[in-house]
N, C-alpha and C positions, 0 to 999 in steps of 0.2 A: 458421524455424518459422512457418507459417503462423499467420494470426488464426484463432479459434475462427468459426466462421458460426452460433452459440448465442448466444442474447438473452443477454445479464449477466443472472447474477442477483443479487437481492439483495444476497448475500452477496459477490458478486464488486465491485460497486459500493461498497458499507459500505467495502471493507477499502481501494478506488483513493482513496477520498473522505477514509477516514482518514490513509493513507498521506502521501498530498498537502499536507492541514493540519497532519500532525507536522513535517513537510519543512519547510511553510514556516515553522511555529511556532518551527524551528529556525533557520533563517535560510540553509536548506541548498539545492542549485540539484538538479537530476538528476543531472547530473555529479559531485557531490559524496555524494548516496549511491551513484547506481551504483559508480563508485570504492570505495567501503566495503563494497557488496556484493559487487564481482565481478561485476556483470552490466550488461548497455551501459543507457546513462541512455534512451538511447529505447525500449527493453522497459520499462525502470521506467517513463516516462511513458504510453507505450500500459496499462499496469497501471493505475496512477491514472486513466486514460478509463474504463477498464472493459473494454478491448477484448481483452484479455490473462485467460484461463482458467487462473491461474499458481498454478506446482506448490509446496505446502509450505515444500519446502526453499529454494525461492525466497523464497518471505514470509516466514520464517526466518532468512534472510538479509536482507532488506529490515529486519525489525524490531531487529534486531542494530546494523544498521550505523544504524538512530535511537538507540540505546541503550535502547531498550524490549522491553516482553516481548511477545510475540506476539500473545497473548491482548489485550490493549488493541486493536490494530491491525482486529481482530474484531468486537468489543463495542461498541451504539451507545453513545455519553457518555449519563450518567445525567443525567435532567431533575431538577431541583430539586423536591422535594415541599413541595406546600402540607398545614400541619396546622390 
């Protein structure tokens, strides 16, 4: 499957960026979710660059085999409010 020749967007970037830091937070290598996903560790890594325009059931898949829900993987972390 070819790279997308499409800028990342935002949204493509958020979820490699997020992807990445759960991974590590987890103490997990590429090979270690790919394995959990099903899909080769260097797709997931090209995803975490942002180079990779990855389908649904892909990050579906990716957010599963963190044990998280999707939706996190999405969503920037919330900044702490000052009152």
């Amino acid at each position: 499957m070819p790279r997308t020749k499409r800028a990342p967007s935002a949204a493509r970037k958020l979820f490699g960026q997020r992807l990445r830091a759960e991974r590590h937070a987890r103490g997990l290598t590429l090979e270690d979710v790919g394995e959990q996903a099903d899909i080769a560790w260097n797709y997931v890594a090209q995803v975490e660059r942002g180079e990779r325009n990855i389908g649904i059931d892909n990050m579906a898949a990716l957010a599963d085999a963190l044990g998280m829900e999707l939706a996190k993987l999405l969503l920037p972390k919330e900044e702490p409010r000052l009152h």
